[in-house]
C-alpha positions, 0 to 999 in steps of 0.5 A, spaced: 410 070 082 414 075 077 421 073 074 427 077 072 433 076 068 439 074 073 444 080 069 447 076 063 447 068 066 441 067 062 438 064 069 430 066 070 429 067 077 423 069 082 423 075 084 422 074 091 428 068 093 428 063 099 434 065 104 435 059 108 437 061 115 431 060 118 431 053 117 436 052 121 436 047 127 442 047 132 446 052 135 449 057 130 448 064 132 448 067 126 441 070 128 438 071 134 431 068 131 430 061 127 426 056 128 429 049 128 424 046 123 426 038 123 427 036 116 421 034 114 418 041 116 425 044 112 422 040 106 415 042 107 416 049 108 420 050 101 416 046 097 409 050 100 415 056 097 416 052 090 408 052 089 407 059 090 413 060 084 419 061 088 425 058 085 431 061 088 434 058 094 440 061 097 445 057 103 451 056 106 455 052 108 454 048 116 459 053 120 455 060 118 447 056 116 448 050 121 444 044 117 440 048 112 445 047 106 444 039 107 436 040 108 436 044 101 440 039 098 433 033 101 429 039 098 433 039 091 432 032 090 425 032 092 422 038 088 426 035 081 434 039 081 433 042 075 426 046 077 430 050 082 437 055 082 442 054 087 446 059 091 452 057 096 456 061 099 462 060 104 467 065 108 474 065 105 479 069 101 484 063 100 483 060 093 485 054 097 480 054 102 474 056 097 476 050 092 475 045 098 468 048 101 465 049 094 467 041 093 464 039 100 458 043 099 457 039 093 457 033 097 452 036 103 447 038 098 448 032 093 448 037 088 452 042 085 450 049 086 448 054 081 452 060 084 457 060 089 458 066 093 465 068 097 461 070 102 462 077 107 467 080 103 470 087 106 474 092 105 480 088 109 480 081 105 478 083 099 485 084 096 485 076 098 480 075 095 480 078 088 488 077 087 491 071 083 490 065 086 485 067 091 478 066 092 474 069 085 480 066 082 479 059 084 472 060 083 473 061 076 477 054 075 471 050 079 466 054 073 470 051 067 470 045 070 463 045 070 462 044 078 458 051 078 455 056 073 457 062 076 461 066 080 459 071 085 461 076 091 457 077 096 458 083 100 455 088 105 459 094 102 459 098 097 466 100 095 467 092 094 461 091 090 463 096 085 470 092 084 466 086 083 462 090 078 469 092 074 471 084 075 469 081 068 471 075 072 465 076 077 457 074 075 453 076 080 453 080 086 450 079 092 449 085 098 444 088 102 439 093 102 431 095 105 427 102 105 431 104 110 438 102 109 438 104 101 445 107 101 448 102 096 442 101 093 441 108 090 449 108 089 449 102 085 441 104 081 445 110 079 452 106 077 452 104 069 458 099 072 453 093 075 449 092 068 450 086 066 452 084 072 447 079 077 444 083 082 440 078 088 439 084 095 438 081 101 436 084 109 430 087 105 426 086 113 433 088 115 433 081 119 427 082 121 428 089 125 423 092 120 417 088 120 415 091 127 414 098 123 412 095 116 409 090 113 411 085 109 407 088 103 412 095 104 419 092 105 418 088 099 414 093 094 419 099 097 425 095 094 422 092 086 424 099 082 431 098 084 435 093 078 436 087 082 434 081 080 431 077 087 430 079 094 432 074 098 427 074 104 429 068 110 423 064 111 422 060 117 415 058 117 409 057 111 405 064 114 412 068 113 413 064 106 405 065 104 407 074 106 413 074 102 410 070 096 402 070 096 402 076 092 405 080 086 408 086 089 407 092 086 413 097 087 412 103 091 416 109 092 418 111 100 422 117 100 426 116 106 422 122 110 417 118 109 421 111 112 423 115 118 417 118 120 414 112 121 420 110 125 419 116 129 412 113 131 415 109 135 423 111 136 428 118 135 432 114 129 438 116 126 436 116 119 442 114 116 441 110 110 448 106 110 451 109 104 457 108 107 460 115 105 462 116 113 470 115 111 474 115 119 480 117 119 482 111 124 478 106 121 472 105 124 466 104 121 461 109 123 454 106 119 454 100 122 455 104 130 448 107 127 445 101 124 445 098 131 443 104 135 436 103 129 436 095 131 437 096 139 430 100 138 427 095 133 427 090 138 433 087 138 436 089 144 441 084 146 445 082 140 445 090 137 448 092 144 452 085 144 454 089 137 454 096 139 459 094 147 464 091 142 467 097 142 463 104 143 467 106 148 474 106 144 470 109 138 467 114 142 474 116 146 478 117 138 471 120 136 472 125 141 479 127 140 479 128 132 478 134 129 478 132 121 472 129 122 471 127 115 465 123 117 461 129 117 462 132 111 461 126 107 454 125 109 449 126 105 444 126 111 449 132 114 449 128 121 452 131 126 457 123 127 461 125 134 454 127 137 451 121 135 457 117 137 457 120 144 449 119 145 451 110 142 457 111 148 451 113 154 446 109 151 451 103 152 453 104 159 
């Protein structure tokens, strides 16, 4: 296991990091597959992690990852608390909110948690969230009184990441990214605005989707020349930890033509990188309509048509009538989107 600097925290951590949601037991539809290991098993399957070097452990709190976080905290205890980094997370903008499930994590894990993540900020709460009195705010108040080390913001979005970015009050910054949805990778490898900045990347098997095309080996060394720090891969078994973990990756370097053709052995995909440079006029959020077209076709049929049935038809219908359509002319890809959307629509029916 290589080790990397985690932006300017000084932390040393592994280059691949444990995701915890796998080893969730209960019923928390946070992903269509886990594996509900008893506690013991929990333990044995990050401590198998811990020898192999891993010394990253990303959770969150019960709502979003079921009973993970207390069987990251037996683990902790276990292992030796100072011989791991914790990272938490929890889906609030309220400073308020934030405070008190900081506080309440504390006590799941019986530890305190290294870095605290406001968890799945987006482009509709991160003015909450990044405003006085909100979550990073209240974030800053639990650093100085030394119940974390570090602030973060978890996202999905670019647009928020790179706030993040220009926030000195922010430490690390968590968001997603594999060979095939690299869009904010290579927005944010191109930005001299994230140095300095802690960088952990996670949907590098994009939730499993990608690993019935490439192996483990791929989807790991495809993403190590990007400036991130960890890659945070789920981990439910000790074979999944043995393939993440067992070897030091080369990085690698898979053109995007090279990805989707290898998708097209076994589907047509629309090669959308989720840059997200899709603006919609009315709102809608055109990559993520697209990412679950790619998902439905990788096996995740139900959730990805539980996703796509939300509301296809209400986009299809405004798609339809606009005549703007800045969407496409902002697409690196040159992807004809109202086509794209109408194929989604039928597909869904």
């Amino acid at each position: 296991m290589r080790y990397r600097t985690l932006g300017n925290t000084g932390l040393q951590v592994s280059e691949i990091g444990f995701g915890t949601i796998p080893i969730l037991s209960g019923n928390v539809p946070v992903l269509p597959d886990y594996y509900s290991p008893d506690l013991p098993e929990a333990v044995d399957i990050m401590m198998h992690a811990f020898k192999m070097g891993c010394n990253f452990y990303d959770t969150a709190i019960p709502e979003e990852y079921g009973d993970a976080e207390y069987k990251l905290g037996v683990f902790a205890e276990k292992v030796g608390r100072e011989r791991i980094i914790i990272s938490d997370k929890a889906r609030f903008a309220d400073g308020n909110d934030i405070f008190r499930e900081v506080l309440r994590s504390a006590e799941t894990l019986g530890t305190n948690p290294d870095i605290y993540f406001v968890h799945q900020v987006d482009e509709k709460n991160q003015d909450e969230t990044f405003s006085r009195y909100g979550a990073l705010d209240a974030l800053c108040d639990l650093k100085k009184a030394g119940v974390i080390r570090y602030t973060g913001i978890a996202t999905h979005y670019y647009s928020v990441a790179a706030r993040a970015a220009a926030d000195s009050r922010v430490d690390v910054i968590q968001t997603s990214g594999n060979i095939l949805e690299r869009g904010i990778m290579d927005r944010i490898a191109e930005n001299d605005l994230f140095r300095g900045k802690g960088l952990i990347l996670n949907k590098v098997y994009a939730a499993g989707c990608l690993l019935s095309v490439f192996q483990p080996s791929e989807l790991i060394g495809g993403i190590l020349h990007y400036p991130f720090s960890c890659a945070l891969i789920g981990i439910g078994t000790k074979e999944q930890a043995d393939a993440a973990m067992q070897t030091e990756f080369q990085p690698q370097t898979f053109s995007f033509a090279e990805v989707t053709s290898r998708l097209a052995e076994h589907f047509q995909p629309i090669p959308c990188t989720r840059c997200q440079h899709c603006t919609c006029p009315r709102g809608y959020e055109v990559h993520i309509l697209l990412r679950q077209y790619n998902y439905y076709h990788l096996g995740k049929h139900y959730w990805a048509m539980k996703k796509l049935r939300l509301n296809i038809a209400e986009v299809f219908e405004q798609c339809r009538r606009c005549t703007e359509r800045p969407c496409m002319h902002g697409c690196p890809q040159n992807l004809r989107i109202p086509e794209l959307i109408g194929m989604i629509y039928e597909m869904t029916r």
